[in-house]
C-alpha positions as CSV (number, residue, x, y, z in Angstrom):
1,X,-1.1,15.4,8.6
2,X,-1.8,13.4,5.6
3,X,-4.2,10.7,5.6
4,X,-2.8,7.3,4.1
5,X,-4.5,4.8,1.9
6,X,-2.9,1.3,1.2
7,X,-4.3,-0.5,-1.5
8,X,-2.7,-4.1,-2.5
9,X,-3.6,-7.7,-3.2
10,X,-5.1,-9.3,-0.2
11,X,-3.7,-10.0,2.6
12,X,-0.6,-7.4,1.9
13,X,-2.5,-4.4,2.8
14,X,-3.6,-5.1,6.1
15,X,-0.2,-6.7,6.7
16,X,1.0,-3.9,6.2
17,X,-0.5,-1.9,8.1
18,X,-0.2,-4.6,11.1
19,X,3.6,-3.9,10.5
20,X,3.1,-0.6,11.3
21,X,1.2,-0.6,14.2
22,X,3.8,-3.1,15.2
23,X,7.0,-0.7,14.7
24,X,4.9,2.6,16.4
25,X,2.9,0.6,19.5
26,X,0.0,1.5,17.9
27,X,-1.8,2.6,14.3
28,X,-1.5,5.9,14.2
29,X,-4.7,7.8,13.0
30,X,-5.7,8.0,9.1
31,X,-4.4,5.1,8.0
32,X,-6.9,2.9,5.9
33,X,-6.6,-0.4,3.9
34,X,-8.4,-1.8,0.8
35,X,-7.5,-5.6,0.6
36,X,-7.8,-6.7,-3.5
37,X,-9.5,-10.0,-3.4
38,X,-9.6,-11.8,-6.8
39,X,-12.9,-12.2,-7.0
40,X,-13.1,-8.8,-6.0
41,X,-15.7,-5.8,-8.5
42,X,-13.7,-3.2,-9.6
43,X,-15.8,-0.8,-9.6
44,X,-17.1,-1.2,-6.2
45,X,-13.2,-1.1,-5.2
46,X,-13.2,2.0,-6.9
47,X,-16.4,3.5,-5.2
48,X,-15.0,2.1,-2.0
49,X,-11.6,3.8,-2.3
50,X,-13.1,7.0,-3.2
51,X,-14.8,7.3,-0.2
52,X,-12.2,5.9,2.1
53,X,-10.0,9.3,0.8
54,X,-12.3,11.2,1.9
55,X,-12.7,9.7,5.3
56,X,-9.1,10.0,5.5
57,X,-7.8,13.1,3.8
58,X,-6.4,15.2,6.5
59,X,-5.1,19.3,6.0
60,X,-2.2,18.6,3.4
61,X,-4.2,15.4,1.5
62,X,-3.6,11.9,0.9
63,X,-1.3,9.6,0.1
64,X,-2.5,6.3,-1.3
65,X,0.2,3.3,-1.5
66,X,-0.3,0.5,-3.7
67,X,1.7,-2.6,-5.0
68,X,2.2,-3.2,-8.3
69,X,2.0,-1.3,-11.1
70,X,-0.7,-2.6,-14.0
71,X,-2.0,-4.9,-11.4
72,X,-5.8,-4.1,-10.1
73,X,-5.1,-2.4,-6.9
74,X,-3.1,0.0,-8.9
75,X,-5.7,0.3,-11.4
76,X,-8.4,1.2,-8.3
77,X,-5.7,3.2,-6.8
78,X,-4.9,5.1,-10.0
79,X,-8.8,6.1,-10.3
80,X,-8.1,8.3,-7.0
81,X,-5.1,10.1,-8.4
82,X,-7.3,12.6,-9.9
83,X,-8.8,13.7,-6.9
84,X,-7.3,17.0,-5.3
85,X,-4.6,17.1,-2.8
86,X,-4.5,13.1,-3.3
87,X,-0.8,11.5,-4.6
88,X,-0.6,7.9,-5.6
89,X,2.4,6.1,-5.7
90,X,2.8,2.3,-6.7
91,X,5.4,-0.2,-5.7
92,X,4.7,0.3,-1.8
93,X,7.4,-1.4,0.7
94,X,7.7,-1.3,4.6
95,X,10.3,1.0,4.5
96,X,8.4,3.2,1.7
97,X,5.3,3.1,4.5
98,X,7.0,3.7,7.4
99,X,8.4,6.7,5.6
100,X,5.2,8.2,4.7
101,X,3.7,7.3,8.4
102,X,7.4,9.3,9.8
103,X,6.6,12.6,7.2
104,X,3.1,12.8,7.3
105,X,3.1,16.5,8.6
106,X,5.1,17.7,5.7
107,X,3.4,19.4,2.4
108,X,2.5,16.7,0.2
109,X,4.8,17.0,-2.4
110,X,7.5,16.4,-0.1
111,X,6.1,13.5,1.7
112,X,5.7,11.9,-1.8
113,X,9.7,12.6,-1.9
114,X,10.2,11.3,1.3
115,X,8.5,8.1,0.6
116,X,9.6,7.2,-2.5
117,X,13.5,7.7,-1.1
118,X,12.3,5.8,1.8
119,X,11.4,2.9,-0.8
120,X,14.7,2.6,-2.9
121,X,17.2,3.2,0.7
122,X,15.2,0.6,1.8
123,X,16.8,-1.8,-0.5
124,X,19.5,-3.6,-0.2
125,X,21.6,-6.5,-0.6
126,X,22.9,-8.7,2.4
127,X,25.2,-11.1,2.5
128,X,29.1,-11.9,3.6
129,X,30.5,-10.3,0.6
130,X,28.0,-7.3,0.8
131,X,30.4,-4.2,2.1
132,X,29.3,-2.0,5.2
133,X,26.2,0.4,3.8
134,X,27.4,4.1,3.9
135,X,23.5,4.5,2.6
136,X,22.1,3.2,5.8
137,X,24.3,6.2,7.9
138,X,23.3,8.6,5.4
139,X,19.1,7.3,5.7
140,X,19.3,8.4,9.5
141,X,20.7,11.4,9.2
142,X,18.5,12.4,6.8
143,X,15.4,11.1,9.5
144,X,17.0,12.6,12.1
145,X,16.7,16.2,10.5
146,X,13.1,16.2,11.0
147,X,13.6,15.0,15.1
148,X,14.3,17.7,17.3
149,X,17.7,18.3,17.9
150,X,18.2,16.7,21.2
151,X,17.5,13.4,19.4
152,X,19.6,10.7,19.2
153,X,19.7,8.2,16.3
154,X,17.5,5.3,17.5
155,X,15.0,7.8,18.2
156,X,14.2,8.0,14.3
157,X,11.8,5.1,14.2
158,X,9.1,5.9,15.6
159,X,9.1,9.7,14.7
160,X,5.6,10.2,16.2
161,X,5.3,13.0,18.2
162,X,4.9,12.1,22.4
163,X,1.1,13.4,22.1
164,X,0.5,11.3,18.8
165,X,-2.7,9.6,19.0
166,X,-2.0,6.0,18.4
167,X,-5.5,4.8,19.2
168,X,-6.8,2.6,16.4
169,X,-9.8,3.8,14.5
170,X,-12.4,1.4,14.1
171,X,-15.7,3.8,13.1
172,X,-15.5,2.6,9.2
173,X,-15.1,-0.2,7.3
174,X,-11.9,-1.3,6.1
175,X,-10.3,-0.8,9.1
């Protein structure tokens, strides 16, 4: 499983990742945040970050998650994209997150895939005139081929296995 790294301006990492232990009943394991303050160093961001990877690089990496491109988190984030087995992808949305957190266990090429389709299905415009989404049928199916078999569509979210630990880590800072 791939450890995952959110770094945005504060408060939107930690919401974030509120969010997500809101949607599973828990915060799954390896998940860290780095809340950007303004007055914030950079480089002790950066120092920070670097070892919050490797607290949480698991088997198959890292993923880190930031907000906006050109922005500091992304600049702190960016440092880490150098470091092996570690992706780093900017413009990070819930449904971009809760992607990663659902294809964790998958290489970590394809878990970048996963989460940046998760990011641009996630969008959408709603509204009276705004026709019936075919995209939305097509985002479950495309879930619900990494469920077992016997699974039924509202079983995509949460995609944790039964055994996942869910218990929130609290042995290190940041989290």
């Amino acid at each position: 499983m791939a450890g995952i790294l959110i770094i945005a301006h504060a408060p939107f990492a930690t919401a974030l990742r509120d969010c997500i232990s809101h949607i599973y009943g828990g915060l799954p394991a390896r998940i860290g945040v780095i809340d950007v303050s303004p007055d914030c160093d950079p480089a002790q961001q950066v120092a920070f970050a670097n070892s919050e990877i490797e607290r949480l690089k698991e088997e198959n990496g890292a993923l880190v998650l930031t907000d906006m491109f050109g922005a500091t988190p992304a600049n702190i984030a960016g440092r880490l994209a150098t470091v092996p087995n570690v992706r780093v992808l900017c413009g990070v949305n819930l449904p971009m997150l809760v992607r990663a957190v659902c294809y964790r266990a998958t290489p970590l090429d394809t878990l970048v895939d996963k989460a940046l389709a998760g990011a641009t299905k996630g969008v959408h415009a709603i509204g009276p005139a705004t026709p019936a989404s075919v995209a939305c049928a097509a985002a479950v199916s495309e879930c619900m081929s990494g469920l077992p078999p016997d699974a039924a569509a509202g079983d995509c979210l949460p995609a944790l296995p039964a055994d996942a630990d869910l218990t929130q880590k609290t042995d290190a800072a940041g989290l």
